[in-house]
C-alpha positions as CSV (number, residue, x, y, z in Angstrom):
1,X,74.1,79.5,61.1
2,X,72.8,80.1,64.3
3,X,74.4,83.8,64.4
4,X,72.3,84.6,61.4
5,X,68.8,84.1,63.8
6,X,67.1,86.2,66.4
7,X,67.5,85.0,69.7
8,X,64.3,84.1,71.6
9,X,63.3,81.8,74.2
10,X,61.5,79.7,71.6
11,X,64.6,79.2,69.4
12,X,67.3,78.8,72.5
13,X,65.1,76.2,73.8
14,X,64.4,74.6,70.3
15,X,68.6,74.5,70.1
16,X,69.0,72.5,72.9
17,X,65.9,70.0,72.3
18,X,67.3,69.3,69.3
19,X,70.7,68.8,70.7
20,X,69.6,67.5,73.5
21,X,72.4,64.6,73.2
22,X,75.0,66.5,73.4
23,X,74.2,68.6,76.0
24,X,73.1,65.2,78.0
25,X,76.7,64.0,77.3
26,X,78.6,66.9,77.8
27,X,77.1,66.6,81.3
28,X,77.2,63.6,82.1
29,X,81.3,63.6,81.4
30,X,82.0,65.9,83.8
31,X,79.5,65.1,86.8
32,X,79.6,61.4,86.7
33,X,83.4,61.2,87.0
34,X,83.6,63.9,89.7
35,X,80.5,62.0,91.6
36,X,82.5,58.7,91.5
37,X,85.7,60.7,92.9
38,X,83.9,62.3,95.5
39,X,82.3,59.2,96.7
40,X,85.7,57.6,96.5
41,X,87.2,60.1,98.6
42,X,88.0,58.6,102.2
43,X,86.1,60.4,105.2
44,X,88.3,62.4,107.7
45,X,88.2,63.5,111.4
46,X,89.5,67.0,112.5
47,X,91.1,67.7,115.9
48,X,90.9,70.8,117.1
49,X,92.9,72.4,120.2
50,X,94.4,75.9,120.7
51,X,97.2,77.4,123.1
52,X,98.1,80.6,124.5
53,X,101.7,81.9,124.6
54,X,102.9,84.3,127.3
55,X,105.7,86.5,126.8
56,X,107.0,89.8,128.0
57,X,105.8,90.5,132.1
58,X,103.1,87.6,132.0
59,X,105.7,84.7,131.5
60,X,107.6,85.9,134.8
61,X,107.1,83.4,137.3
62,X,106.4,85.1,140.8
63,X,110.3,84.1,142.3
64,X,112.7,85.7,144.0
65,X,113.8,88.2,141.4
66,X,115.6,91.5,142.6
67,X,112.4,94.1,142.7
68,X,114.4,96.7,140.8
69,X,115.4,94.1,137.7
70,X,114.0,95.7,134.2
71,X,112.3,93.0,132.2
72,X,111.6,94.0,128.5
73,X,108.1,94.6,127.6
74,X,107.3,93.2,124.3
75,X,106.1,95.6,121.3
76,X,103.0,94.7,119.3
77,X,105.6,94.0,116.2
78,X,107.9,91.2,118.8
79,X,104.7,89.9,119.8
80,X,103.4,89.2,116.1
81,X,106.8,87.8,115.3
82,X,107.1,85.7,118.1
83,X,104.2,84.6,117.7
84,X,104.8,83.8,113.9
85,X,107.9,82.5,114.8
86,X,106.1,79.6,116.9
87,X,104.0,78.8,114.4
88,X,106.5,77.9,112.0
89,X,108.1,75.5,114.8
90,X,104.6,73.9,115.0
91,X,104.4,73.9,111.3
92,X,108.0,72.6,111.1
93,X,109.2,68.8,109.7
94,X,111.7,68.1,112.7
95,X,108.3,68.5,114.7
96,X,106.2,66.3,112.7
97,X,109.2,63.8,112.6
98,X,109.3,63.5,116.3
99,X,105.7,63.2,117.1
100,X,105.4,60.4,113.9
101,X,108.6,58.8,115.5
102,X,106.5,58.6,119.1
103,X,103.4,57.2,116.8
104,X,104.7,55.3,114.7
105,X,104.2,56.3,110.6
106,X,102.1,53.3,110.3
107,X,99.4,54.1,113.0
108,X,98.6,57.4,111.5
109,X,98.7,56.4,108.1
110,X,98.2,52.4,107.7
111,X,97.7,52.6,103.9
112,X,101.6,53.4,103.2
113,X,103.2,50.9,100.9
114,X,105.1,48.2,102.4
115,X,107.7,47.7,100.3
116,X,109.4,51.5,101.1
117,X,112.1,52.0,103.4
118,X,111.7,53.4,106.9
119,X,113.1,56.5,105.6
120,X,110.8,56.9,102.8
121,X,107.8,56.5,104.6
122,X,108.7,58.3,107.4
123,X,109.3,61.1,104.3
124,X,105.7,60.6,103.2
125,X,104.1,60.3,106.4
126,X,105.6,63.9,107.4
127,X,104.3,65.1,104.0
128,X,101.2,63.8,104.9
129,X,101.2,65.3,108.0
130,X,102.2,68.8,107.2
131,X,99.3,68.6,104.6
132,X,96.9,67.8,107.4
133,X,98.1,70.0,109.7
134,X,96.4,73.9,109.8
135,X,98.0,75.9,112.4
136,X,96.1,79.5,112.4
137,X,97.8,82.4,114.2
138,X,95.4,84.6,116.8
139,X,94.7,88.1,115.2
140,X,94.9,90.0,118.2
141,X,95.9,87.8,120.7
142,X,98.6,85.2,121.7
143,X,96.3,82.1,120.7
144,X,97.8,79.4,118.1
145,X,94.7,77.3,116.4
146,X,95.8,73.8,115.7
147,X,93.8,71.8,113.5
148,X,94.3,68.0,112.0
149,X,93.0,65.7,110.1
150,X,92.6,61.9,109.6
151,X,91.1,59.1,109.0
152,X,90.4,58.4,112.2
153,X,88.9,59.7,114.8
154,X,91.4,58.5,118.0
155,X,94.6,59.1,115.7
156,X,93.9,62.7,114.4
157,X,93.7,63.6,118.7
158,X,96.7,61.6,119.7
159,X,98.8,63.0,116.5
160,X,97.3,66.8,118.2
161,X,98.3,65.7,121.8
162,X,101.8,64.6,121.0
163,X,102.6,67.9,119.0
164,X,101.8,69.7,121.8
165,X,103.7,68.1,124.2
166,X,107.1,68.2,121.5
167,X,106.2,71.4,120.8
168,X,107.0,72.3,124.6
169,X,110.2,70.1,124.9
170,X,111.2,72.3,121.8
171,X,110.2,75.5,122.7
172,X,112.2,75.3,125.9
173,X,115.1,74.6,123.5
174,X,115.0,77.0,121.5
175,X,113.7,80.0,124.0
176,X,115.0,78.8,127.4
177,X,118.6,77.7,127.2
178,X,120.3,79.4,130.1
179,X,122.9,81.5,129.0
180,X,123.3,83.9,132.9
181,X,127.7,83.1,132.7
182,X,127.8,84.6,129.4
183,X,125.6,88.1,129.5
184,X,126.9,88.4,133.0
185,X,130.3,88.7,131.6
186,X,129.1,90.9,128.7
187,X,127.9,93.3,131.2
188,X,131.1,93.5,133.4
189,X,133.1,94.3,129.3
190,X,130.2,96.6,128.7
191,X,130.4,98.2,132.4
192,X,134.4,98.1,131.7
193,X,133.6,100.2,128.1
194,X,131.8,102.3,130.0
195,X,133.9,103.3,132.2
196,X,136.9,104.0,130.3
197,X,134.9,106.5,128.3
198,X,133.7,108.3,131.3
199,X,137.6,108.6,132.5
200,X,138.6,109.7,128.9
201,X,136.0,112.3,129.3
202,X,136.5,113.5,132.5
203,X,140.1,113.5,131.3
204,X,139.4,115.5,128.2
205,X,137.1,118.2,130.2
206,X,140.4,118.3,133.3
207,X,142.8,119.1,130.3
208,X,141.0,121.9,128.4
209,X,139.8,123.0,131.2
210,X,136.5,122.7,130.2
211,X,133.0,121.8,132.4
212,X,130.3,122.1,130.8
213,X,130.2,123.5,127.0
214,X,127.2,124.9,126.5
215,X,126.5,126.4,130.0
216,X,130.4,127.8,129.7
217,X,129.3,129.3,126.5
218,X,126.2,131.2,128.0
219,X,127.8,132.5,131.1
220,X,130.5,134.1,128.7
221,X,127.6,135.4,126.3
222,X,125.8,137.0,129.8
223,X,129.5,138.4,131.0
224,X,129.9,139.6,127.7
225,X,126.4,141.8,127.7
226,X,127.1,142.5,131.4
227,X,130.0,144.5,130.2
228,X,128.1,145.9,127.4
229,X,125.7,147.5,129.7
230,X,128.6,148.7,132.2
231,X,130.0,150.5,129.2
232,X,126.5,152.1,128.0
233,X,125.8,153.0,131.7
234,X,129.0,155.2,132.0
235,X,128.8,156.6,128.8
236,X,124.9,158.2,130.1
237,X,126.9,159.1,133.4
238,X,129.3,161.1,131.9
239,X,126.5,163.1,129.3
240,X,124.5,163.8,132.8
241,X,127.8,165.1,134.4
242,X,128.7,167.0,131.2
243,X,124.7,168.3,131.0
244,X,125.1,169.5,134.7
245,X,127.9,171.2,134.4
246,X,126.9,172.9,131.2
247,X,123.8,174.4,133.2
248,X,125.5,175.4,135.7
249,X,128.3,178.1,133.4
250,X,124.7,178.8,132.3
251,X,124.0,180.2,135.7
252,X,127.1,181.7,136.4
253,X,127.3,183.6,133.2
254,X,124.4,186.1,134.5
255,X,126.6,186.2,137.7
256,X,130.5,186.3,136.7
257,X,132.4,188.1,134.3
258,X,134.0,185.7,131.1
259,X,137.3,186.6,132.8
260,X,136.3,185.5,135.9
261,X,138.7,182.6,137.6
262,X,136.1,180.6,139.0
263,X,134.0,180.4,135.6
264,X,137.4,179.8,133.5
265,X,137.9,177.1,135.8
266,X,134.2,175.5,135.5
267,X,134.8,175.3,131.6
268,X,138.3,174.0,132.1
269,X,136.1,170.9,134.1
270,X,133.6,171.1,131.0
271,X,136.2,170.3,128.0
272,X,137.8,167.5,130.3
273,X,133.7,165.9,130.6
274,X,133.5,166.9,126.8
275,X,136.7,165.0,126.3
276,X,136.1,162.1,128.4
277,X,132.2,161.6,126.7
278,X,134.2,161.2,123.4
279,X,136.5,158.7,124.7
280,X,133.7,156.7,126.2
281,X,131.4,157.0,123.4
282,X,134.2,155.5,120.9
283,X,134.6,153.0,123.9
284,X,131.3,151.7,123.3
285,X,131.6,151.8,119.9
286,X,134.8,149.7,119.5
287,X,134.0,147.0,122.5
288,X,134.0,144.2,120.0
289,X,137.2,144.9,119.1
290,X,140.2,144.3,121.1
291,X,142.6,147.7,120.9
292,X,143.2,150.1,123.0
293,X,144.4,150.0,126.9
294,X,140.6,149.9,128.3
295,X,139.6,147.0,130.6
296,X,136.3,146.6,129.5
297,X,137.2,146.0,125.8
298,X,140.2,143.7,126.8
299,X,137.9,141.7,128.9
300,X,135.7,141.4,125.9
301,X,138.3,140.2,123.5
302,X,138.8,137.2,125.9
303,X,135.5,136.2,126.4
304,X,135.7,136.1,122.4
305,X,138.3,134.5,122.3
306,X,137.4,132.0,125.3
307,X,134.1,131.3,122.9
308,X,135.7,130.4,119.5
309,X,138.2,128.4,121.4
310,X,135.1,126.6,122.8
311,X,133.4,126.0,119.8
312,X,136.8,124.7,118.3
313,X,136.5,121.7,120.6
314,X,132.6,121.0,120.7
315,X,133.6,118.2,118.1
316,X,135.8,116.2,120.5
317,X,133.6,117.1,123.0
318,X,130.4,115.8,122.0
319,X,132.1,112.5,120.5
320,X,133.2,111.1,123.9
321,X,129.8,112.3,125.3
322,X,128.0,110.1,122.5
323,X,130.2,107.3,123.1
324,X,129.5,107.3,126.9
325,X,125.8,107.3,125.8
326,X,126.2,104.3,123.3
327,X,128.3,102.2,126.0
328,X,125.3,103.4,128.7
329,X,122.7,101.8,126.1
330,X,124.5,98.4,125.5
331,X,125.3,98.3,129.5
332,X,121.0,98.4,129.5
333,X,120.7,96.2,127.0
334,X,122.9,93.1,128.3
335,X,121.4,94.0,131.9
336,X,117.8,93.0,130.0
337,X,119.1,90.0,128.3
338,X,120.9,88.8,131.8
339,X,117.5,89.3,133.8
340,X,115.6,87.4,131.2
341,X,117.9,84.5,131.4
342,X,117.8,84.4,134.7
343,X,113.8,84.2,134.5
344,X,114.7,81.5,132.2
345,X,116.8,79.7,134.4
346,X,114.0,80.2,136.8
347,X,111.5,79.1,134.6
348,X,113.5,75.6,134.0
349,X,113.8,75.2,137.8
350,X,110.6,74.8,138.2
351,X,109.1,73.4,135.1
352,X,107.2,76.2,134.8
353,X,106.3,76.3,130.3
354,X,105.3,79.8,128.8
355,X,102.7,77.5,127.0
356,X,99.2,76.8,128.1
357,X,96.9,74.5,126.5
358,X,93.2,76.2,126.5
359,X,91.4,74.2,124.7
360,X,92.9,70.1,124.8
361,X,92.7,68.2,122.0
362,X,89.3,67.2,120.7
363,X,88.5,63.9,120.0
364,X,85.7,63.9,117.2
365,X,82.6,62.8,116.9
366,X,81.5,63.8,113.5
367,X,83.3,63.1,110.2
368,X,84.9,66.6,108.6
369,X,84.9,65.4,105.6
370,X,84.3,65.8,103.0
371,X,81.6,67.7,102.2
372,X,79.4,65.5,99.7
373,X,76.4,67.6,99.6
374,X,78.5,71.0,98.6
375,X,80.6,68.6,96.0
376,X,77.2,67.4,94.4
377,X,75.7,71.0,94.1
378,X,79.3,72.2,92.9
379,X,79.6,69.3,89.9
380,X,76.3,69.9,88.8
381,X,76.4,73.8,88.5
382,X,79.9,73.3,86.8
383,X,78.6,70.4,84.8
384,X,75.9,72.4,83.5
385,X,77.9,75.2,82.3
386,X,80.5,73.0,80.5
387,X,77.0,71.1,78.5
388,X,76.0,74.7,77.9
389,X,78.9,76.2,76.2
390,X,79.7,72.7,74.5
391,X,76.1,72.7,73.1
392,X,76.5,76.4,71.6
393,X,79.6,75.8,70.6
394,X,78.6,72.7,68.3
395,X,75.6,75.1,67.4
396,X,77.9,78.1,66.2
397,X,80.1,75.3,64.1
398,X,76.8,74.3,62.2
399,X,76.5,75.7,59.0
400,X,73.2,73.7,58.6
401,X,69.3,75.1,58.8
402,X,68.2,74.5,62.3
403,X,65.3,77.1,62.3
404,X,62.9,78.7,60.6
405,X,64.0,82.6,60.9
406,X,67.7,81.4,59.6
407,X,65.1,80.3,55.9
408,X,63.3,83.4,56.3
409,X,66.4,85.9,57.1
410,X,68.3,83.9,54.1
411,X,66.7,84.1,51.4
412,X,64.3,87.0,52.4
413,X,60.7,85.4,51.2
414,X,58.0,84.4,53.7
415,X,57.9,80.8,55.1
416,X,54.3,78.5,54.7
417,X,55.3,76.1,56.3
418,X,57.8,73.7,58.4
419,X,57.5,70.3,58.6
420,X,59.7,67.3,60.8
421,X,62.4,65.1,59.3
422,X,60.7,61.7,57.5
C-alpha cells in the first residue's frame, strides 16, 4: 500500500517509526556479527624492505675485461621482463619453501595443527606465506617492494631477511651459471659458417666472373650512353662537313662553269657526305639493335647482353650475400652471450651479486592490522543500507493502511480524523 501514498519526509519517517523493529534488527544482524569478526581478527605486523636490480652496463664489475668486448644493453621491454621475471622467483613456492625450511613452519606460524604431517604443514605454511607476501614491481625503475605480514613483529622481519638472502643464492642459479666452454665453441661453428659462405661467395663472384653487381651494372649503363653520345656526335660532324661543303659549290657556282672539273669533283665529295650522313643517321637510329658490321652498335649489343646476363644471376647472387649477413649476425650474437658469461664468471669470482638491498628489512613497531576504525565505519554504512531496503521492502509487501493519504487517495473522501491503536 505504500506505493499508493505521496512520498514526504513526514510519511518516510512515520514508515520507519513505525517499523522501527525491523529496521533495528535488520541492523543489528549484519553489524554485530561483522563487529565480533573484526574484533576476533588477530593483529599483524608488516615488514617492509626493497631492492634494486642491476642489469645491462651497471652489473659489470670493473675487471679485467678486453676494452673492445660488446656488452648488450638492455631495452626498456628486457628490463620490464627481467624485472617481472624476478618477481615471480620472489613470489615463487620453491622460495618460500626454503626460507620456511631455514625458519622452521612452526616459528612463523605456531597455530598450525599438530596432528598434520611435516609435509602438510609445510604445504599450509607456504600457502600462508605466499598470502602474506606482496612483492610490488618499481614502475620506472629496477626497485622490487617486498612486503610481509605476521603475527609478530620479529618473525615477519626474519621471514623478509631470509627471502632475501635465498633470493640471491637463487638468482645466481638461475642468471649466473657459467657457460664461457660452450658459447666459445659456438662462436668458433659460427666463425667456421661464416667463413665457408664468404669462400662460396668469393667462389661464385671468381666463376661468373662477376665483382660487384650493381656497380658492374652502372658502369655498363654509363658505357652504354658513352657510345650513344659518340654516335650522336659524329652524326652532327658529318651534317657540319656536308653543310660546308654545300656552301662552298655555292661559291664556286658564281665562279666555275657546271662543267667545270673542279666543281664536278666538289659535288662528287658532297653525295659521298650525303651518303655517309644517311648511313650514320640510321646508325643512330638502330644502336639498340645488334645488325650491321658497325663497332659501336656491336659494342652495344654486348653491353646488353652483359646486363641481362647480370640480372639472370642477381638471384644467386644476393642469396650467398644474405647468408654471409645472417652467419655475420649469429657470429655477434654468441660473441655477446660469451662476454656476458664471462662477466658472469667474473661476477662469481668475486662474490660480487647484481642485487642490492636499499632499504633492510624493517622490524615494526606499529600493528598493520587490521584496521578496526575503517571496519566499524564500513559495517555500519553497509548495515544501514541493508535495514533500509529490508524495512521498505517489508513496507512494499504490506497491503495494510499505514497512513493517512493511502485512506484519503483510496477511497477519495476527506479524512477528520486519525487516532492511535487501543
Amino acid at each position: 500500500m505504500m506505493l499508493d501514498a505521496e512520498y514526504n519526509l513526514r510519511s518516510i519517517l512515520h514508515i520507519f517509526f513505525r517499523r522501527k523493529f525491523i529496521f533495528l534488527l535488520a541492523f543489528l544482524v549484519i553489524f554485530v556479527p561483522g563487529l565480533l569478526y573484526a574484533f576476533s581478527i588477530e593483529p599483524y605486523y608488516e615488514s617492509k624492505s626493497s631492492i634494486l636490480l642491476k642489469f645491462g652496463q651497471n652489473a659489470r664489475p670493473e675487471v679485467n675485461l678486453s676494452s673492445n668486448a660488446a656488452y648488450p644493453v638492455s631495452g626498456w621491454n628486457e628490463s620490464s621482463e627481467i624485472l617481472q621475471s624476478n618477481v615471480q622467483i620472489l613470489q615463487s613456492a620453491d622460495l618460500v619453501k626454503k626460507v620456511l625450511e631455514v625458519l622452521k613452519p612452526e616459528t612463523v606460524y605456531p597455530d598450525l595443527i599438530e596432528g598434520n604431517s611435516e609435509v602438510e604443514k609445510m604445504q599450509k605454511a607456504i600457502e600462508r606465506a605466499q598470502s602474506s607476501l606482496d612483492i610490488v614491481p618499481g614502475m620506472d625503475n629496477n626497485l622490487i617492494e617486498i612486503h610481509f605480514t605476521n603475527a609478530k613483529a620479529q618473525t615477519a622481519a626474519d621471514f623478509s631477511t631470509e627471502l632475501i638472502e635465498q633470493y640471491k643464492t637463487r638468482h645466481t642459479e638461475i642468471y649466473d651459471t657459467p657457460q664461457v666452454n660452450f658459447l666459445e665453441e659456438q662462436v668458433r661453428v659460427a666463425e667456421q659458417k661464416l667463413q665457408e659462405s664468404q669462400d662460396r661467395f668469393r667462389a661464385f663472384k671468381k666463376e661468373m666472373g662477376i665483382s660487384e653487381i650493381d656497380q658492374e651494372i652502372e658502369q655498363l649503363l654509363k658505357q652504354k650512353n658513352e657510345l650513344s653520345v659518340v654516335a650522336y656526335q659524329s652524326v652532327t660532324q658529318a651534317q657540319e662537313t656536308l653543310s660546308v661543303m654545300e656552301a662552298k659549290e655555292a661559291e664556286m657556282r658564281a665562279t666555275y662553269r657546271s662543267s667545270s672539273p673542279v666543281l664536278k669533283s666538289l659535288r662528287d665529295s658532297i653525295a659521298v657526305s650525303r651518303a655517309q650522313l644517311r648511313k650514320r643517321q640510321n646508325e643512330l637510329s638502330k644502336m639498340n639493335v645488334a645488325e650491321g658490321n658497325n663497332t659501336d652498335s656491336k659494342q652495344t649489343s654486348t653491353i646488353d647482353e652483359r646486363i641481362t646476363w647480370l640480372e639472370q644471376q642477381r638471384g644467386n647472387y644476393n642469396e650467398l650475400e644474405r647468408k654471409i649477413s645472417l652467419d655475420e649476425e649469429n657470429v655477434q650474437y654468441y660473441r655477446q652471450r660469451m662476454e656476458e658469461a664471462r662477466v658472469n664468471t667474473m661476477l662469481n669470482s668475486q662474490d660480487i651479486t647484481r642485487i642490492a638491498v636499499v632499504d633492510k628489512p624493517s622490524l615494526p613497531l606499529n600493528i598493520a592490522g587490521p584496521k578496526l576504525k575503517l571496519i566499524i565505519i564500513g559495517l555500519f554504512l553497509f548495515g544501514m543500507f541493508v535495514a533500509l531496503i529490508t524495512t521498505l521492502f517489508f513496507e512494499i509487501i504490506d497491503d495494510r493502511f499505514s497512513l493517512p493519504d493511502q485512506v484519503r487517495k483510496k477511497l477519495g473522501l476527506p479524512l477528520l480524523a486519525t487516532f492511535e491503536k487501543v
